[in-house]
C-alpha positions as CSV (number, residue, x, y, z in Angstrom):
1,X,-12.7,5.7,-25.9
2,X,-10.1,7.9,-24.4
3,X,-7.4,8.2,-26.9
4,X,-4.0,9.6,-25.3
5,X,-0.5,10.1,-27.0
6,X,-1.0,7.7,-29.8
7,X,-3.0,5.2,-27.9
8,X,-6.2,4.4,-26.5
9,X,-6.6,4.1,-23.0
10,X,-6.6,-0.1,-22.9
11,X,-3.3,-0.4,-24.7
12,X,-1.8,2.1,-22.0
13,X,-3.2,0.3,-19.3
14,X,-1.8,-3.0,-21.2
15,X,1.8,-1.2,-21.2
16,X,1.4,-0.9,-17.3
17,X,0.8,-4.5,-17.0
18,X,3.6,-5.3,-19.0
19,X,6.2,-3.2,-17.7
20,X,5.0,-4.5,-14.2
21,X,5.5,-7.7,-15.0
22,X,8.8,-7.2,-16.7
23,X,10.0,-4.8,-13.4
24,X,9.2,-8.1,-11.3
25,X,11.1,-10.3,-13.3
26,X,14.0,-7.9,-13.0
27,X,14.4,-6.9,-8.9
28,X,13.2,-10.5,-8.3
29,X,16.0,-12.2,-10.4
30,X,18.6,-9.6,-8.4
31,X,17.5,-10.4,-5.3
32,X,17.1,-13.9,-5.9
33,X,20.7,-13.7,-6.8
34,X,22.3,-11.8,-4.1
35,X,19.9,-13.9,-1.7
36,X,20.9,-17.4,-3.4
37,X,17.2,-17.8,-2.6
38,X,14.1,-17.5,-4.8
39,X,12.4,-14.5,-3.9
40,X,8.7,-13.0,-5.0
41,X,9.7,-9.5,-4.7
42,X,7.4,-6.8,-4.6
43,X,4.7,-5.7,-1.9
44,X,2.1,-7.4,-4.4
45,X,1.3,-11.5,-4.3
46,X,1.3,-11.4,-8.1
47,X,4.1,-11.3,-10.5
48,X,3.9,-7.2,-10.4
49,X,5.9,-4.7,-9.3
50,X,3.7,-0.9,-9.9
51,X,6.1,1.1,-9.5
52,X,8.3,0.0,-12.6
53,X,4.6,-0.1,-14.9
54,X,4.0,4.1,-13.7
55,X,8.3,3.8,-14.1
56,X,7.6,3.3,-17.8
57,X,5.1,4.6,-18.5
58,X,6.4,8.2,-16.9
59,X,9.5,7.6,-19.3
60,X,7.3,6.9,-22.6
61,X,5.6,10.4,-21.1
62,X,7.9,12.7,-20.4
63,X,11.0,11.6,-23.3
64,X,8.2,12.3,-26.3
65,X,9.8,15.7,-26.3
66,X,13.6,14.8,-26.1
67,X,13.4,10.7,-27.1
68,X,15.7,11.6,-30.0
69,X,18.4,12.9,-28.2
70,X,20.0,10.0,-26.0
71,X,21.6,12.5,-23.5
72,X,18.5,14.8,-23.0
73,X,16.6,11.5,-22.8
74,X,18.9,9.5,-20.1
75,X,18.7,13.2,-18.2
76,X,14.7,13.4,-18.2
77,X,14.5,9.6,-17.2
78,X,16.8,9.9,-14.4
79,X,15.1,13.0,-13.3
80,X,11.2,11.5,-13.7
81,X,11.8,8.1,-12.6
82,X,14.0,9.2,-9.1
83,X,11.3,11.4,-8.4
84,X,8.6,8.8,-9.1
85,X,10.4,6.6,-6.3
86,X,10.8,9.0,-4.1
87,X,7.5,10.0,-3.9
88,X,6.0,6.4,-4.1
89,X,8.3,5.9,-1.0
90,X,6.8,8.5,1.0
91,X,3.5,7.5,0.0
92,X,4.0,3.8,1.1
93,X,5.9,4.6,4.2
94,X,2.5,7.2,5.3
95,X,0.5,4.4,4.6
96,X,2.3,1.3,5.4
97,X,4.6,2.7,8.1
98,X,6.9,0.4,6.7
99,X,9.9,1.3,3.9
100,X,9.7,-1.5,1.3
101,X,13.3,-0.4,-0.7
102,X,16.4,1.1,1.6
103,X,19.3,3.0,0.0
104,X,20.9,3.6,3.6
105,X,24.6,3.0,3.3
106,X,24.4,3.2,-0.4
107,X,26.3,5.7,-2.3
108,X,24.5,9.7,-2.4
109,X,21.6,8.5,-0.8
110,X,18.6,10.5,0.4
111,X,16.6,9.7,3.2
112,X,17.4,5.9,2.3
113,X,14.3,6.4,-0.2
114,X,16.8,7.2,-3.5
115,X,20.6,7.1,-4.4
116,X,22.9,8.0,-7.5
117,X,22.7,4.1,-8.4
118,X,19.5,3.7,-9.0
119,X,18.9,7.0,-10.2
120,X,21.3,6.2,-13.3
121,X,20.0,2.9,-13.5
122,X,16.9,4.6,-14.2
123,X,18.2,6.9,-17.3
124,X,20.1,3.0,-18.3
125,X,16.4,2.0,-18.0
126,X,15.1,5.2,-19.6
127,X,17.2,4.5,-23.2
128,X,16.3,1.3,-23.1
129,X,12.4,1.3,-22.9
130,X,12.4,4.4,-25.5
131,X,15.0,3.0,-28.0
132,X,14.5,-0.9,-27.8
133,X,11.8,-2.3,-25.5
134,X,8.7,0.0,-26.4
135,X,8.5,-0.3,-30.1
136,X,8.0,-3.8,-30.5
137,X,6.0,-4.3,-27.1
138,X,3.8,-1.6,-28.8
139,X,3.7,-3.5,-32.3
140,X,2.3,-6.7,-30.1
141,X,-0.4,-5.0,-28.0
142,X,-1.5,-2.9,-30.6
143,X,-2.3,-6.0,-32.8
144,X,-4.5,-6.6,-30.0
145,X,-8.3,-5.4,-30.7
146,X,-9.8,-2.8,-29.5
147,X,-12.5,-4.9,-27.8
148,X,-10.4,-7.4,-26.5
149,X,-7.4,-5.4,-24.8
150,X,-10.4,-3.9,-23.6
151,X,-11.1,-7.3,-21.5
152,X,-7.7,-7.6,-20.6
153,X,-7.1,-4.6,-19.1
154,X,-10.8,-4.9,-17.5
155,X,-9.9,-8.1,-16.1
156,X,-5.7,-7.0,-15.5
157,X,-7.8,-4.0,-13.0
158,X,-9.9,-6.4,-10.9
159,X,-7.3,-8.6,-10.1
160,X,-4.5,-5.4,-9.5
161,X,-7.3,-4.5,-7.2
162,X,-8.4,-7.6,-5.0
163,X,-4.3,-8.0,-5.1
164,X,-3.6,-5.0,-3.4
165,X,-6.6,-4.9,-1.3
166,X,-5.2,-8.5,-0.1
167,X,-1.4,-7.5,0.2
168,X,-2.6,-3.8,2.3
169,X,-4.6,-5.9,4.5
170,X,-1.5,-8.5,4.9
171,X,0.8,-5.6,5.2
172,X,-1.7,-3.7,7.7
173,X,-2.2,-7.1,10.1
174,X,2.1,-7.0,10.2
175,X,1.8,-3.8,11.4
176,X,-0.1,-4.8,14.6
177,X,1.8,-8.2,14.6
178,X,5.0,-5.9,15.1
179,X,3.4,-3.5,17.3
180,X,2.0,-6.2,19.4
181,X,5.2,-7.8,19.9
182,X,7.1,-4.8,20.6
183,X,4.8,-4.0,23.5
184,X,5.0,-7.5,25.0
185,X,9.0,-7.1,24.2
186,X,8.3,-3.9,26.5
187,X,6.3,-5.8,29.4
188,X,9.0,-8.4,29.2
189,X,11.9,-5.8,30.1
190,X,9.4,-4.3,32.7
191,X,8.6,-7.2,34.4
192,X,12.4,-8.4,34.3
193,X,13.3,-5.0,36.1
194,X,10.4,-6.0,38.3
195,X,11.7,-9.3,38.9
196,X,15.7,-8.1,39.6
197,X,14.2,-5.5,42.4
198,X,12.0,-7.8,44.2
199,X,15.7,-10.5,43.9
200,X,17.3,-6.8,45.2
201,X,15.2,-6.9,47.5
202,X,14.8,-10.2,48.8
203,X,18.6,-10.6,48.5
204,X,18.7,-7.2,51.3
205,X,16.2,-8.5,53.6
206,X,17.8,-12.2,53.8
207,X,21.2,-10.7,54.2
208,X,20.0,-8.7,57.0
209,X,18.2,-12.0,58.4
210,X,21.4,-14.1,57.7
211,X,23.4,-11.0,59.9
212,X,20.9,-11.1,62.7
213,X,21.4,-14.8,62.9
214,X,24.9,-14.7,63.0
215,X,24.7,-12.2,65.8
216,X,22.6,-14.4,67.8
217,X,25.0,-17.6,67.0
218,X,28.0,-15.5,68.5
219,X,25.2,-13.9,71.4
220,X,24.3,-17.6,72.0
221,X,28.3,-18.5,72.1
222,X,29.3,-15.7,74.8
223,X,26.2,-16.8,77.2
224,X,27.5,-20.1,77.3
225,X,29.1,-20.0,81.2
226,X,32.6,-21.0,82.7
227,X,31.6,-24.5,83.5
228,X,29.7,-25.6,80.2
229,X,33.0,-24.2,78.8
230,X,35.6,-25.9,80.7
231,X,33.0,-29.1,80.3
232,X,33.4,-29.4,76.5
233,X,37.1,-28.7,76.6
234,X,37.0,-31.3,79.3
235,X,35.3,-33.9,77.0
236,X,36.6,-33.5,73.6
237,X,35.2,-36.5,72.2
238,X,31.6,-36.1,74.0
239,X,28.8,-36.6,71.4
240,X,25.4,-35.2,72.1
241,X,23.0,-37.8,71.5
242,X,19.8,-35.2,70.5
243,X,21.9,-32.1,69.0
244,X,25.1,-33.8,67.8
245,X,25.4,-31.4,65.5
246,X,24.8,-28.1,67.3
247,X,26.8,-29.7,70.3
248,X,29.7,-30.1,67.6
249,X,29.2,-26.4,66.6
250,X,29.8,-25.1,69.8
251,X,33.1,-27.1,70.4
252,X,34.3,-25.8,66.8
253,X,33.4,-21.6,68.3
254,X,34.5,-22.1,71.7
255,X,37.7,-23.2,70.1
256,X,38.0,-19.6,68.3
């Protein structure tokens, strides 16, 4: 059994867990909060959140050399743990074509992947996993058999596993629900274009028509000879029985 930094290879997978569990309780009770909304955060269905288990465990790594000097060790946390998210963003964003945490508009902010805020709350994370949480998280799991943290973290794997194979394939299906949606959006403003030249269009021809008929109103006036002229003026009260309403016309232009 592979036995590294003071533990064998189940309890450190047993931290993970933990820390996963505990990083989900954390971003989810914030959000929930600035949401007034219960929220699951995370890109997993479970109660995990990865990046704060590989968060703490890089701490418990790279502070062995420093942990007893609280400045060195908030400097080395903040250092690991913004590069850690930085690197887990670019990996999700190749992967997911999708950024899961934005730091646009925040403070220092890089690329919207990392920013001076979370970067100290990292170190404020950093003391506190080294100097209160880790100790007596350690003293639990490590009363834990060997044999049976080995069935935990056996059994903790699978289901990390068929968890992110389900939330990549939900992730990867809203990827062509987007795309597919922003192409129709596209063949909507296409076919609206489409639909405001053929009005253009339309609108020209029956304007022309609408002209032409005018034209042949006032061509059909000035044929009208003296004596149909002088008749109507004659009659001013004559209705046509057939074209009342043409015959009414006609009065109404000759007038003008």
């Amino acid at each position: 059994m592979p036995y590294i930094n003071g533990y064998y290879l189940p309890y450190w997978i047993l931290f993970f867990m933990i820390y996963c569990f505990l990083g989900w309780c954390i971003e989810s009770a914030i959000v929930s909060l600035d949401t007034k909304k219960l929220t699951n955060r995370g890109f997993l269905r479970g109660p995990l959140l990865p990046i704060y288990g590989f968060g703490a465990l890089t701490i418990i790594f790279c502070t062995m050399p420093v942990r007893d000097n609280l400045v060195l060790c908030y400097i080395v946390g903040v250092i690991a743990c913004t590069a850690l998210e930085y690197v887990c963003a670019v990996i999700m964003e190749g992967i997911f074509k999708t950024r899961y945490w934005d730091y646009t508009g925040h403070f220092m902010n890089f690329q919207g992947r990392i920013c001076l805020v979370s970067s100290l709350f990292w170190g404020v994370l950093t003391l506190l996993v080294v100097h209160v949480i880790h100790e007596p998280i350690s003293g639990v799991v490590t009363r834990i058999g060997l044999v049976p943290a080995t069935v935990i973290a056996v059994v903790f794997l699978v289901a990390l596993d068929v968890d992110l194979y389900i939330s990549a394939r939900a992730a990867f299906d809203l990827n062509k629900a987007a795309a597919k949606l922003e192409e129709l959006e596209v063949q909507v403003e296409l076919a609206k274009m489409e639909l405001r030249d053929a009005v253009e269009e339309k609108a020209r021809e029956l304007e022309s028509r609408i002209n032409d008929l005018v034209k042949s109103r006032e061509e059909q006036v000035s044929r009208v000879k003296f004596g149909a002229r002088n008749l109507i003026r004659s009659n001013p009260t004559a209705v046509h029985k057939r074209f009342e309403k043409g015959y009414k016309e006609l009065r109404e232009l000759l007038k003008k």
